[in-house]
N, C-alpha and C positions, 0 to 999 in steps of 0.2 A: 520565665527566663532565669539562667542559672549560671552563675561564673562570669557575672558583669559582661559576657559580650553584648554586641549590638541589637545581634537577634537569636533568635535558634536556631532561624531557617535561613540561607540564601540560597536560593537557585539560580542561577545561569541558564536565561533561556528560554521565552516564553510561548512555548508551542504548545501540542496537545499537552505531550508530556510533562513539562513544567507547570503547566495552567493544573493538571490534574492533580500534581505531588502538592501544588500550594495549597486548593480545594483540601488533600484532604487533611495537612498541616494543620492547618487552622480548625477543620474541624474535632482534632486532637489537642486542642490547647498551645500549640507551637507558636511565637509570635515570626512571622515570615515576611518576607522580601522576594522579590522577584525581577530580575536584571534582564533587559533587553536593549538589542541595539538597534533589530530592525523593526521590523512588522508584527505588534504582539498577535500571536494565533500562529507564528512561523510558518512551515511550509504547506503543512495540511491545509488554513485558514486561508492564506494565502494566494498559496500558488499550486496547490494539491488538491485535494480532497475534496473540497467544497466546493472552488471554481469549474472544474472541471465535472463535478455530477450535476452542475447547474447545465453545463454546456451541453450535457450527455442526454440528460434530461428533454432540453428544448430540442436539441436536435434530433433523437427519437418521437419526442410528438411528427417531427414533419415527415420521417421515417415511417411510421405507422399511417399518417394521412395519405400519403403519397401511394403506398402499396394498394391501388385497387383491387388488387386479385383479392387479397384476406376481406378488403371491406364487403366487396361484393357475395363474401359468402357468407359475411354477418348480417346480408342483405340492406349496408348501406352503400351508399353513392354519391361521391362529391364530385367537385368540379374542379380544375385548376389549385394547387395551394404554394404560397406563398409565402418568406418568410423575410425578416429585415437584421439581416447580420449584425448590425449595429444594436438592434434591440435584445438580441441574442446576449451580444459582449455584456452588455448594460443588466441583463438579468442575472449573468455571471460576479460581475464587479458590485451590484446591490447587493447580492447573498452574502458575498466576500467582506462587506461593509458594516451591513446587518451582526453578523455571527464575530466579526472583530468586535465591536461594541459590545456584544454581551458578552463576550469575555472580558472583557476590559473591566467591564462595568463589576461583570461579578466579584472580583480581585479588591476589586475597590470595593464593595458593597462590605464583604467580610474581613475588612481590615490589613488586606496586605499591601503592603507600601509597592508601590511600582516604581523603580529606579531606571531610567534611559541613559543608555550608556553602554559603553563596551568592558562586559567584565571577564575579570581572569583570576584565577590563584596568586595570590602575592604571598605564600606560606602556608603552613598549618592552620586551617581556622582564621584565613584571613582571605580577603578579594579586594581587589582593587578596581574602582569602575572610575573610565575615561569618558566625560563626558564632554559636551562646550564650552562648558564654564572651567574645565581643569582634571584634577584627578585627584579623587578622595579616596581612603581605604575604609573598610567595615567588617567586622570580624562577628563570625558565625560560630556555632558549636557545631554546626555543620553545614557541610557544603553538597550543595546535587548540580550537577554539570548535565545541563540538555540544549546542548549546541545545534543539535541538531544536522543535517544536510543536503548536500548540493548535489545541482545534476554531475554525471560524468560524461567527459565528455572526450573520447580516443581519442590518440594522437593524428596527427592529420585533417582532422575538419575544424574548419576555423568556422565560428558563430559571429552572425553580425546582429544578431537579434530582431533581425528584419525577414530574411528570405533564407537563411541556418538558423535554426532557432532551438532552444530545447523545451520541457513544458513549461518552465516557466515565463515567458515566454506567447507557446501558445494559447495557454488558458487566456488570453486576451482577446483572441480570436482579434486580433485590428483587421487583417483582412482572410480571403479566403481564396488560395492558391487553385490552378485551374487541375492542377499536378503538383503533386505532393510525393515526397518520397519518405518516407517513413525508417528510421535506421532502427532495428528491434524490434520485436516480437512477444515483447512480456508485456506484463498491465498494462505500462503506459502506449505503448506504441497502436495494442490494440483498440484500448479505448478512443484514441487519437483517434485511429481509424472508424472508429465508428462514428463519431461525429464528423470526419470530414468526406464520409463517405454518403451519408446521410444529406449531408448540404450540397452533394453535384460534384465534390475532389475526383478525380482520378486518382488513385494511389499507386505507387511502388513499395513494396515492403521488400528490405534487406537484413535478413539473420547471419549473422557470421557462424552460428553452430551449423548442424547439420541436419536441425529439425526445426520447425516453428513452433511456439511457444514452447520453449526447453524447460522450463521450472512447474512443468503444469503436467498432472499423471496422463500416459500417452491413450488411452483409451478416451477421454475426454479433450484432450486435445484432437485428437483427428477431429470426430464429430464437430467440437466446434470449429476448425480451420474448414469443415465443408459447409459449416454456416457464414460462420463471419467474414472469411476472406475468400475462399473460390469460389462460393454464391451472391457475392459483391463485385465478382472479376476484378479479384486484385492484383496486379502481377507481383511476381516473388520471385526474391532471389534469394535460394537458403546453400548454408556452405560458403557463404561470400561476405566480404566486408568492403566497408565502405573505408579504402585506402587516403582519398583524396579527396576534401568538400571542398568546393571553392564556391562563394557566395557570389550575388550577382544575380543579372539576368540575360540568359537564364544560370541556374545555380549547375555547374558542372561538377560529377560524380563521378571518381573513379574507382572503378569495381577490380577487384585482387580474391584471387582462392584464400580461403583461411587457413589451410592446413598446407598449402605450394607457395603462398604468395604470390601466385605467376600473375600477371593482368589479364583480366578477363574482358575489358571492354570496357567504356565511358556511356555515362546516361547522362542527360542533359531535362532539367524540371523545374518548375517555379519556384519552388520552395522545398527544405529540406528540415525536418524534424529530429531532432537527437533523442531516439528515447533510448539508451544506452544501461540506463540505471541511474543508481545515486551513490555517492561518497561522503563519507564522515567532516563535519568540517570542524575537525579539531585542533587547527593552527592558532597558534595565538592565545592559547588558554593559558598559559603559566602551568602547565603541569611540570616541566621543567625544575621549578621551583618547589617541588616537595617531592622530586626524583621520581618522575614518572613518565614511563617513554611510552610510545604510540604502539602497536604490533604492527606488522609488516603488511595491513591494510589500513594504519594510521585510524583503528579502532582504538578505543579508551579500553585498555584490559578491565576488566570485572568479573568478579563470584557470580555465584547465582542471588547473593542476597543486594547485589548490584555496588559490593563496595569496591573502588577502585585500587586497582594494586600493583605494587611496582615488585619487579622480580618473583611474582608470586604471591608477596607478602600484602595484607589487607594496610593504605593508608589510613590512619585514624582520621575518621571524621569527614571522610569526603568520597562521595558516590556518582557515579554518572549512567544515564538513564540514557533512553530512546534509540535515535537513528547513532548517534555516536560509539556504542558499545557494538555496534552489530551483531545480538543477538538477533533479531527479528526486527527487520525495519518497515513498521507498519506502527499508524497513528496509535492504534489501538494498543496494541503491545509497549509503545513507549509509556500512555496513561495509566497500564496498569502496572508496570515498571517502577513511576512515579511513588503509585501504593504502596508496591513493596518496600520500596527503600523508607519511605518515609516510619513503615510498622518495621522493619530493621533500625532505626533510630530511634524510634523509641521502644527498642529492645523486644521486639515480638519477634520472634526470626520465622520469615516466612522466602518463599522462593516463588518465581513466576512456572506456571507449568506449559510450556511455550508450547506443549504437544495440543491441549486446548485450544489455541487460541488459531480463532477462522483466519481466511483471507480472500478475497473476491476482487472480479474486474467486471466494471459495470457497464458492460458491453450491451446490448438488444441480440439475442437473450445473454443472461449472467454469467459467471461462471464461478464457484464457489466452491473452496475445500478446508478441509482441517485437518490435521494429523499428518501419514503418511501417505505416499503413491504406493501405487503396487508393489514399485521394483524396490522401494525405499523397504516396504515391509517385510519383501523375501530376503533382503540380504540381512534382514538383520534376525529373521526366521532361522537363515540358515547359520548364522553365525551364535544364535543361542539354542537351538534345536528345536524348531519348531515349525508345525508347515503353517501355511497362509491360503486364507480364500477369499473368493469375492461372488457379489452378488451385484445383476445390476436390475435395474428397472428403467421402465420407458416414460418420459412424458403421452405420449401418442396413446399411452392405455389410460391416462389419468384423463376423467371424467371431467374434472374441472379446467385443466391444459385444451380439453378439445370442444370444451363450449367458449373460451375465447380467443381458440382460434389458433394456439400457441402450441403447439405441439412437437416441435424440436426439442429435445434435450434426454437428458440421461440421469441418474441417481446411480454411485458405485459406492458400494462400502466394502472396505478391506479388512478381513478380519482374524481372528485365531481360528484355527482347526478345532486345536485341543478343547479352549476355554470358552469359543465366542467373541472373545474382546474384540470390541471394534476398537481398531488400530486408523486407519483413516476412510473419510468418507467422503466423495469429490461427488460437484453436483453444476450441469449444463442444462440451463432451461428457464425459464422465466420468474423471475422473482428467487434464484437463487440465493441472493445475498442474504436472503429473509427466512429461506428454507433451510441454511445451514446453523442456524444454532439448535436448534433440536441437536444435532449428532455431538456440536461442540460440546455442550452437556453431558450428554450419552460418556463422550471420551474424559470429560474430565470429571465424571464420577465412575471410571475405567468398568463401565456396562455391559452387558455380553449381545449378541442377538438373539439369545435365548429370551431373554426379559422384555427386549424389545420388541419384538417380533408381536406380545402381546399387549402393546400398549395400545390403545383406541384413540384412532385420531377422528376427525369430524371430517363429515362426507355431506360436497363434495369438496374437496382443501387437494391443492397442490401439495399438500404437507404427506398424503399418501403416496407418493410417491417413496418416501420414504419406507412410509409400511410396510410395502408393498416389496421392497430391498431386502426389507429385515426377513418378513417372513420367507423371501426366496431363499434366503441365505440357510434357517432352520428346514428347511426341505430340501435343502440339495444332501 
């Protein structure tokens, strides 16, 4: 410690992100703090990540049981299967319970004081935390802000948290709707879908774009939309939004064009899921207090070295990480976030390479990318001069995909003409989430498919698939 303050480190905000900046604080010598008001693990721990692959998890087991056709051509055969929703929730909220505890524990194990309470900037190098007993200040050399956030939720659908809900929420699973209507199309809605589609739901799924899954490269969206959702019989409404939620039973939905507004019709369903997205919850932090305004999606402005800045200018001493910055709001990307900032305080200047880093929805089968989409590639091809190619491959030819039975899916990687660079690489197919770091690699050691194409992978591995990409790519 240095300049008599209290600590070196405070953080605001005990999520991945913060859990990860204090880990590696301390393993830098830093004496650290770490300030929470709610749920240490925040939303990943919580009401994210973790609950909801527990859910995804057990509910795929009964998914896979249930599909006689596939078993009967691994030549097995069951009878009736069953499952106890309750025990479900229960395997969800142990995980949830589990994985809080050993963060807690580990925080504590390596000496960082855990402070409960609600904190905010009260100055340069100062925070103030509001607890039950009152309100103390503590003064940092520096401060990291990982508030982290909440669901979004449009205008017009009110949540009772009963029968409107959004995932947090759902990951509860308290009961299970006979009909379910689903608002969104991205991770969370699909995921949703697949566990409540898997337990007996009827679903409605509602996109207010004009495509389902809009943030996912379109080649790989089709295929999986003829997996996940029209070979589920899911109905869909895309180009429509959901004008009007009104909770209840049943829960009435009124449906409006997204682009005319005109009314399109009322649906009527048990229950109604908001998967809309998420928003920054950065009210209430006292940035205020060392002049620092929100951007006009009420993100925390920051560099790439993640220091926070007002009008431009870098605040001394105080950085914010995670979902609050809205660089990339994903678990993982706030933890490495965390690193960064922490190696920018103690003067190593480093930068996150967001082009790296994966991202997946852990649907039955996966779906997993990194880098760029297609159309992401050509325009930016065209706007530095350069053409763009792609290469895809089949699960259905991989050896190992079709002895267990799994043979849906796809491997695409978008790449240079010129150089080979693989610029992005999307992958639909079983075990995705697991098969995309190979390529994350690839991109963040900026690889060509020239080099690739010869690496040797083990046979027989889902991981050919990728091979399989690479070398189509140096033969086309």
């Amino acid at each position: 410690m240095s300049d008599g303050f209290d600590y070196d480190l405070v953080i605001v905000g005990a999520g991945v992100g913060g859990h990860g900046a204090a880990l590696h604080a301390v393993s830098c010598g830093l004496k650290t703090a770490i300030i929470e008001a709610g749920d240490m693990g925040g939303t990943c721990v919580n009401r994210g990540c973790i609950p909801s692959k527990a859910l995804l998890a057990a509910s795929g087991r009964v998914r896979e049981l249930r599909d006689a056709h596939h078993l009967k051509s691994l030549g097995i055969q069951l009878g009736s299967v069953a499952f106890d929703r309750e025990a479900i929730a229960d395997h969800a909220n142990n995980l949830v319970a589990k994985i809080q505890g050993d963060l807690t524990n580990s925080l504590k194990r390596l000496g960082v004081d855990i402070i409960r309470g609600w904190g905010k900037i009260a100055g340069i190098q100062k925070v103030s935390v509001t607890t039950d007993s009152g309100e103390k200040t503590i003064t940092a050399k520096d401060i990291i802000l990982s508030p982290g956030s909440v669901p979004f939720v449009p205008p017009g659908i009110e949540v009772d948290g009963k029968t409107v809900f959004t995932s947090d929420q759902g990951v509860k699973l308290e009961w299970l709707p006979d009909w379910v209507a689903i608002v969104g199309s991205g991770y969370i809605g699909l995921e949703f879908s697949d566990v409540y589609s898997a337990l007996g739901s009827e679903i409605t799924m509602i996109e207010a774009l004009d495509q389902l899954m809009p943030g996912f490269d379109r080649d790989i969206a089709k295929l999986a939309e003829r997996v996940l959702i029209t070979g589920r019989d899911i109905e869909t409404y895309v180009g429509i939004y959901a004008k009007r939620v009104i909770p209840g039973s049943p829960v009435v939905i009124e449906l409006a064009d997204f682009k005319t507004k005109e009314d399109v019709g009322v649906i009527e369903v048990d229950a109604c899921l908001v998967a809309t997205g998420r928003i920054p919850a950065t009210q209430n932090l006292g940035l205020d207090s060392v002049g620092v305004e929100l951007d006009r999606r009420n993100f925390i402005p920051v560099n790439d070295s993640m220091a926070v800045l007002s009008a431009g200018e870098v605040v001394p001493h105080l950085w914010a990480i995670g979902d609050a910055n809205g660089k990339m709001m994903l678990a993982h990307a706030a933890s490495a976030q965390g690193i960064i900032a922490v190696e920018n305080i103690r003067g190593h200047h480093k930068e996150v390479d967001y082009h790296s880093i994966p991202a997946a929805a852990f649907t039955h089968p996966e779906i997993s990318y990194v880098g760029m989409t297609e159309a992401a590639a050509k325009e930016k091809g065209s706007a530095e001069g350069f053409a763009v190619a792609v290469a895809k491959s089949y699960f259905k030819g991989n050896s190992k995909a079709l002895a267990e039975g799994e043979a849906d899916g796809m491997a695409k990687v978008v790449y240079r003409k010129d150089t080979g660079e693989v610029l992005g690489v999307h992958i639909f197919g079983i075990h995705a989430s697991d098969l995309i770091h190979e390529a994350s690699a690839a991109i963040a050691n900026r690889q060509s498919v020239h080099s690739l194409a010869h690496l040797v992978h083990a046979h027989p591995t889902l991981s050919e698939v990728l091979d399989e990409a690479y070398k189509r790519a140096i033969a086309s």
